[in-house]
C-alpha beads as a LAMMPS data file, in Angstrom:
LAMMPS data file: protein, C-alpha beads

129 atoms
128 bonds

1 atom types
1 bond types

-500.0 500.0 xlo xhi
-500.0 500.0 ylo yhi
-500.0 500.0 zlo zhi

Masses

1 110.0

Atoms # bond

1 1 1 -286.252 251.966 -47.607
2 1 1 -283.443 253.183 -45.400
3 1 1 -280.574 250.300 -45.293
4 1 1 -279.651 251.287 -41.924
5 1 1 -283.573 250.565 -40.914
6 1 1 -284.101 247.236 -42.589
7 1 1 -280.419 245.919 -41.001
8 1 1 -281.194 246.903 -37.761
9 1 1 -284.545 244.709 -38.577
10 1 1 -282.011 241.952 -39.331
11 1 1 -279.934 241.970 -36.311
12 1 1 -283.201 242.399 -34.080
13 1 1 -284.395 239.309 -35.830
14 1 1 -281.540 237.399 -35.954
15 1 1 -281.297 237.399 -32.334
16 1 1 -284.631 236.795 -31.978
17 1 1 -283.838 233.665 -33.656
18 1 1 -280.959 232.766 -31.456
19 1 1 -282.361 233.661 -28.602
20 1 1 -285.507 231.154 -29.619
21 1 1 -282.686 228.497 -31.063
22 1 1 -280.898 228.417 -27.153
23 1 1 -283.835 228.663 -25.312
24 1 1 -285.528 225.721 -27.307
25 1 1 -282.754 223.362 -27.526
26 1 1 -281.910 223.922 -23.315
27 1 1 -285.509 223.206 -22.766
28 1 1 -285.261 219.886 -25.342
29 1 1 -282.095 219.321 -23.585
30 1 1 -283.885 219.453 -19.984
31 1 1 -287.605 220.065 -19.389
32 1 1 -288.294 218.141 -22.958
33 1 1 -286.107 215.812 -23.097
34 1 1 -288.628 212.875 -24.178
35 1 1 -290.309 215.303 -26.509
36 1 1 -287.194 216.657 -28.705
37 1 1 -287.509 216.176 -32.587
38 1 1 -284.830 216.821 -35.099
39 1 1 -287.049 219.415 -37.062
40 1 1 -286.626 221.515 -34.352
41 1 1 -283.482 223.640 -35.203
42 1 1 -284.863 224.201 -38.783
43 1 1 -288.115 226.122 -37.750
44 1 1 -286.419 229.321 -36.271
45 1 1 -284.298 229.538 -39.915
46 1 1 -287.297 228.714 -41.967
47 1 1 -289.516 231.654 -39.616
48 1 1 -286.040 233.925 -39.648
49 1 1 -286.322 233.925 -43.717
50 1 1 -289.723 234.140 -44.070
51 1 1 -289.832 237.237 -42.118
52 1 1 -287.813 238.786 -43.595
53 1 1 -288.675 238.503 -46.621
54 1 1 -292.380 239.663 -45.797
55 1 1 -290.949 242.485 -43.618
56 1 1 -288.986 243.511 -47.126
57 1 1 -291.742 243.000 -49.328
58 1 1 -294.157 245.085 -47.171
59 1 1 -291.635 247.895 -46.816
60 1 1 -291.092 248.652 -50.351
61 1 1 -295.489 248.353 -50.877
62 1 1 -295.115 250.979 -47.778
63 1 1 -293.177 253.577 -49.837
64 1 1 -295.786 252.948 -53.018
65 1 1 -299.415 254.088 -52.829
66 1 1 -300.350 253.840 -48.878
67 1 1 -303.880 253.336 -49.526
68 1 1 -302.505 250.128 -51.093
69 1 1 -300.886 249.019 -48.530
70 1 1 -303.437 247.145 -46.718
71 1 1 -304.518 244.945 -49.469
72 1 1 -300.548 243.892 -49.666
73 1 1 -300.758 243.236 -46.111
74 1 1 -303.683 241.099 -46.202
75 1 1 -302.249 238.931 -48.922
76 1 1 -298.983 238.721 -48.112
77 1 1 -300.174 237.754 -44.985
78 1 1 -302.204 235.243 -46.436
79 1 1 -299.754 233.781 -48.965
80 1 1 -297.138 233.331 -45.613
81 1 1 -299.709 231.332 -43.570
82 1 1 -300.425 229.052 -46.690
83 1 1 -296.738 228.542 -47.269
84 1 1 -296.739 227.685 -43.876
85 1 1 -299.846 225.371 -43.934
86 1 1 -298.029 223.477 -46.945
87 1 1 -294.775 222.956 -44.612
88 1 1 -296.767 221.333 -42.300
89 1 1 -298.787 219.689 -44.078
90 1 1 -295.403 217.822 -45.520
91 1 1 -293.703 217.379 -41.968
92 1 1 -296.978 215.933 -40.480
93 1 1 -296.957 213.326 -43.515
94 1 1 -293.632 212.910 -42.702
95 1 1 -293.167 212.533 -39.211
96 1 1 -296.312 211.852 -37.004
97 1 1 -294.636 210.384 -34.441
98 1 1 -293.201 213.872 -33.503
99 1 1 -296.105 215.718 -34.814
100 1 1 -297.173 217.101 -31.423
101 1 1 -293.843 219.270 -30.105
102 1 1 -293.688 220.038 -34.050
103 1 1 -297.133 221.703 -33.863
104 1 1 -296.631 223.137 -30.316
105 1 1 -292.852 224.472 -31.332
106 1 1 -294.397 225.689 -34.775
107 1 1 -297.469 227.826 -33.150
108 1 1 -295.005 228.979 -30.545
109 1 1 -292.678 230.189 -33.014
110 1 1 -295.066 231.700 -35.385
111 1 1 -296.786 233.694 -32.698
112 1 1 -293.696 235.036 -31.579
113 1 1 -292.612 236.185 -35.559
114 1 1 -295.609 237.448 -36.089
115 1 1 -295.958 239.559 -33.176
116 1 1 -291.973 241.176 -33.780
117 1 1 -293.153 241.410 -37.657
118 1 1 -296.191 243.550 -36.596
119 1 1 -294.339 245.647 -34.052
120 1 1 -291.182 246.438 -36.308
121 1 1 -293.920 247.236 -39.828
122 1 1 -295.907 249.510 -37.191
123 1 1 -292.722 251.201 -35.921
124 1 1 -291.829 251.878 -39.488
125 1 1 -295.141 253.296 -40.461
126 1 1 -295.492 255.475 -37.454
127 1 1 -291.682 256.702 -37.822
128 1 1 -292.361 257.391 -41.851
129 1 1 -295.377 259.304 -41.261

Bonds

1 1 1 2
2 1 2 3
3 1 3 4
4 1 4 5
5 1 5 6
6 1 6 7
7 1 7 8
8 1 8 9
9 1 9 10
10 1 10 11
11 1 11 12
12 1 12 13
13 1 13 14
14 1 14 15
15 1 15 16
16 1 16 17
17 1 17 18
18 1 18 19
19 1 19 20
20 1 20 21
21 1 21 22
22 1 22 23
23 1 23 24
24 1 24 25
25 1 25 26
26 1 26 27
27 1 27 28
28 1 28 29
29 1 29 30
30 1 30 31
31 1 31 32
32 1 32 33
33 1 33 34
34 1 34 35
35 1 35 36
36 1 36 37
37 1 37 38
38 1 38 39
39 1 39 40
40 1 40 41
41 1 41 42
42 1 42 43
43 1 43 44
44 1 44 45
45 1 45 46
46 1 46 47
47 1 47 48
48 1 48 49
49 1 49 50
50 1 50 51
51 1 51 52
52 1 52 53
53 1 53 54
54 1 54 55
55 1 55 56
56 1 56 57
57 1 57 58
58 1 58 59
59 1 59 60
60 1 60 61
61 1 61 62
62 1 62 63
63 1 63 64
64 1 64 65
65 1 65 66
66 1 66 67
67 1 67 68
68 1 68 69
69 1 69 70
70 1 70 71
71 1 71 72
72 1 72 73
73 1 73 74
74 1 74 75
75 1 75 76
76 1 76 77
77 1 77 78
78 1 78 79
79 1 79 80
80 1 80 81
81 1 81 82
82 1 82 83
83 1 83 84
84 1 84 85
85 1 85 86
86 1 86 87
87 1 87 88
88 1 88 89
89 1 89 90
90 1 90 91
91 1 91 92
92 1 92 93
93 1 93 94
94 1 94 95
95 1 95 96
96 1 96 97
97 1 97 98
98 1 98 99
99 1 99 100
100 1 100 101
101 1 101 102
102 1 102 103
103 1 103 104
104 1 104 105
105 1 105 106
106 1 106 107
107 1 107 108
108 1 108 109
109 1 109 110
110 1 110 111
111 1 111 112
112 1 112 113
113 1 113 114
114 1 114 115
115 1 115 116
116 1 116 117
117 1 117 118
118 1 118 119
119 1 119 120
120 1 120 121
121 1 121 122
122 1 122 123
123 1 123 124
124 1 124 125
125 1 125 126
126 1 126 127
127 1 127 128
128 1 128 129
């Protein structure tokens, strides 16, 4: 994997993160107010190092045997949303006073790592062709 490629994956993602991390907390801070919960600032860290480690994990299964790639894909995939079915699991047991903007804030966010995790992994395949 080309360093240069997987840090410019970094910075991409690491403003994503701010970008989500501002835009949240102005919207908790005005739109929301009623509806902010302390969890919130953790989610965009806990997506942020998730994704990256998926995005690192599926570029090194990239440079193996292609034809295994998929398979990687599918279970990596899997093993992230499970990890991520455990964490709220354990916030919802937690906290279910705040469990609605957790679970709106938490689909929001993963929809919008997943999609920039797609896009980046299909950029890289189609570039590495």
């Amino acid at each position: 994997m080309n360093s240069v490629q997987f840090r410019k994956f970094t910075l991409y993602l690491f403003l994503l993160t701010v970008l989500i991390t501002i835009a949240g907390w102005m919207l908790f801070q005005t739109v929301l107010k009623d509806q902010y919960f302390s969890g919130f600032l953790f989610l965009p860290l806990l997506f942020f190092g998730i994704t990256i480690a998926l995005h690192f994990y599926l570029i090194k299964s990239s440079q193996k045997e292609i034809i295994k790639f998929t398979p990687r894909f599918i279970g990596a995939t899997g093993i992230k949303m499970f990890i991520y079915f455990i964490l709220i699991l354990i916030y919802l047991l937690i906290d279910r006073e705040h469990a609605a903007p957790f679970l709106i804030c938490f689909l929001i966010c993963y929809f919008i790592y997943t999609a920039f995790e797609i896009i980046s992994i299909l950029k890289y395949l189609k570039s590495n062709e």
